[in-house]
Each structure stands twice: as C-alpha cells, then as structure tokens.
KEFI-365181 format. One record per residue: residue in three letters; x, y, z of N, C-alpha, C in turn. Coordinates in steps of 0.05 Angstrom, whole numbers, padded with zeros to 5 digits, always signed. Each point is the difference from the previous one (the first is absolute). Layout:
! residues N
ALAXYZXYZXYZ...
This chain:
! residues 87
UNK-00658+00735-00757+00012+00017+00019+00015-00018+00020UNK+00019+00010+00005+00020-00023+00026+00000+00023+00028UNK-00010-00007+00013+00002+00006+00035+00016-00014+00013UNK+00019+00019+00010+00029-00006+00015-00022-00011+00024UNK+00024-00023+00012-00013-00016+00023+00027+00016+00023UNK-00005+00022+00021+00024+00006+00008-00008-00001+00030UNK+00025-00014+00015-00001-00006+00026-00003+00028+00015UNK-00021+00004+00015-00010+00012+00015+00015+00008+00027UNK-00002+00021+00015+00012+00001+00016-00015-00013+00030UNK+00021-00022+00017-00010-00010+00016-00006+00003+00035UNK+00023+00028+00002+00010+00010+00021+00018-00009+00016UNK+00018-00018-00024+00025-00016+00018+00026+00015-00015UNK+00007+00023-00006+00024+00009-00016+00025-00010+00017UNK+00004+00001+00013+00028-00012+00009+00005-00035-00006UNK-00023-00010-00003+00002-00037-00010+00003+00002-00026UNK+00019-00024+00000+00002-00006-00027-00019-00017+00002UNK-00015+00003-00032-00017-00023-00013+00001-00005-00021UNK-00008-00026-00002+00003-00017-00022-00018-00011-00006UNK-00003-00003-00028-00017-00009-00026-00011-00025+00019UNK-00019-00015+00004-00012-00020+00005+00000-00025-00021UNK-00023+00004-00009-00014-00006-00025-00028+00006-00015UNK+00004-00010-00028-00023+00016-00012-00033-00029+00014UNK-00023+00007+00004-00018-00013+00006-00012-00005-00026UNK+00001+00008-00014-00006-00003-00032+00018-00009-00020UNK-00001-00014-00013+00026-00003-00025+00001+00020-00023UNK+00021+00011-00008+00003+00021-00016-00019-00018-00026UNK-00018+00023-00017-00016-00002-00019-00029-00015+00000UNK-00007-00004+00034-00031-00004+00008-00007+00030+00004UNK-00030-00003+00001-00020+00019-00001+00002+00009+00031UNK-00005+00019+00006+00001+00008+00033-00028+00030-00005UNK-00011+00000+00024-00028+00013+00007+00010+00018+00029UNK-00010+00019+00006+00002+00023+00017-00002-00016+00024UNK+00019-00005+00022-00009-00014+00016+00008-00020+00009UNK+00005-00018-00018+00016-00027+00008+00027+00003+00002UNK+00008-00020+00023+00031+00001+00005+00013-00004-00015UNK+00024+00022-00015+00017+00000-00015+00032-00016+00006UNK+00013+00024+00017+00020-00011+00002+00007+00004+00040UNK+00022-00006+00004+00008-00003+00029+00036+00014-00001UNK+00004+00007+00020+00026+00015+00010+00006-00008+00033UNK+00027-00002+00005+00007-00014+00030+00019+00025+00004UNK-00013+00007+00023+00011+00029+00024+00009-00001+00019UNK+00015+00001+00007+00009-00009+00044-00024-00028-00002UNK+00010-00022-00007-00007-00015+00001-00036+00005+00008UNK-00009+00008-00018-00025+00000-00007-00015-00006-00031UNK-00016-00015-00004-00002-00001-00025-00035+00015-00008UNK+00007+00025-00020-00030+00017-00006-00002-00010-00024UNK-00025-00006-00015-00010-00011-00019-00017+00030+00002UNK+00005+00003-00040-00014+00025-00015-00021-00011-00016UNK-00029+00019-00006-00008-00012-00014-00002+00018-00038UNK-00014-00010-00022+00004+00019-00025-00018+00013+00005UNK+00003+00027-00005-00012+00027-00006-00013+00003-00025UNK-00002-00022-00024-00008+00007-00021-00008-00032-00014UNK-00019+00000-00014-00006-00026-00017+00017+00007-00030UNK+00006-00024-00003+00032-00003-00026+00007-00028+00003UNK+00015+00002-00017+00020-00024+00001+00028+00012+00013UNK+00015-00020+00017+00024+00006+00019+00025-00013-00024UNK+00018+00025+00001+00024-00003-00017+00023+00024+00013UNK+00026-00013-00011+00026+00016-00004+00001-00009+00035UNK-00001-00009+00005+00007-00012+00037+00028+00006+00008UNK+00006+00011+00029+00025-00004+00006+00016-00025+00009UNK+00021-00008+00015+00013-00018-00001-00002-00005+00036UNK-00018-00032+00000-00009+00004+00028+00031-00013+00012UNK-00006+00019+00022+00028-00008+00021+00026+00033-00004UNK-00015+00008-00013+00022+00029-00003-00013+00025+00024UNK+00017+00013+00009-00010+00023+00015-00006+00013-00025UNK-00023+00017+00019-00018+00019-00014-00006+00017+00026UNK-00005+00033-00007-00004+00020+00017-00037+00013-00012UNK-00006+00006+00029-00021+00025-00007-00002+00018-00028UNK-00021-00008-00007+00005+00016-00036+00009-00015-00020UNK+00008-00024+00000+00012-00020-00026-00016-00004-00014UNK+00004+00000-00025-00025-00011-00016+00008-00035-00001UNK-00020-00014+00004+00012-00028+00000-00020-00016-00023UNK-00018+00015-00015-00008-00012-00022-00018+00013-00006UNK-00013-00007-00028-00018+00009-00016-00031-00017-00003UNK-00023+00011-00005-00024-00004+00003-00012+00014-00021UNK+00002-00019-00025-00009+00005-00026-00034+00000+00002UNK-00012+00024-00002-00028-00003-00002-00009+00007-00033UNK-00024-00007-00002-00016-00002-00024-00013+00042-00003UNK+00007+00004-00014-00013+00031+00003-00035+00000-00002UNK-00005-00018-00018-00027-00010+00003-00009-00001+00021UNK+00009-00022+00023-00012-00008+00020+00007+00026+00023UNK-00019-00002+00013-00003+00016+00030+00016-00020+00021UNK+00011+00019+00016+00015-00007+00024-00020-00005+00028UNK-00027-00003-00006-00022-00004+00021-00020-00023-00008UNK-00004-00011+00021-00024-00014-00004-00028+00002-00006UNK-00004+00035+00005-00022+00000-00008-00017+00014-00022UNK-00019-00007-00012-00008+00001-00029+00008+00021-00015
C-alpha cells in the first residue's frame, strides 16, 4: 500500500512555502514519528514528522513551492506489517 505524504495545513495561506528538505533519504525505512521532512514559511522553518512506518519514495523536488494539500511523496508500507508499535 503507498500513503500519500501530503503537506498539511499550517495556518500561513497567504506565505509562500517552500520545499525544505527531505530528513530521510528517499528509499530508507521511516517509523510514525520521526522527523521526516521540513518546509520554510515567512521565514520560518516547520519540520513534519511520518504518519506511517514504510519505506519513503516518489519524493518531491526540494526547493520547489508547494501549497497546503500537495502530495509531496509516498510511504510504501508492508500490508503485513501494522502501522503501530504495539503487539
């Protein structure tokens, strides 16, 4: 299954923002939790974290604007595996 990774809304709609970077390299393993990627707002920088355990793929192109709602990549998970840590 692939889970869209989509920028969230931050409560800055009138700023433009832009792609940061990814905190992970496209095709490592990523866990619910840890810092994914980052975005720069009126000169603020918010760091997101993954919503899902997978491997991180299909990445966007850091340094491009991106709006509220973009999908900016994919989070290939195992259908086997659970999205929780616990048993």
């Amino acid at each position: 299954m692939r889970i869209p990774i989509v920028l969230p809304d931050i409560g800055m709609k009138s700023v433009e923002i832009t792609f940061g970077a990814w905190l992970k390299p496209p095709g490592s393993k990523v866990k619910i939790g840890e810092e994914l990627f980052e975005v720069e707002a009126d000169k603020a920088t918010i760091v997101f974290e993954a919503e899902a355990n997978g491997i991180l793929e299909d990445v966007c192109v850091i340094g491009s604007q991106v709006k509220e709602g973009d999908i900016l990549g994919y989070i290939r998970t195992d259908e086997n595996e659970s999205n929780s840590d616990s048993p």
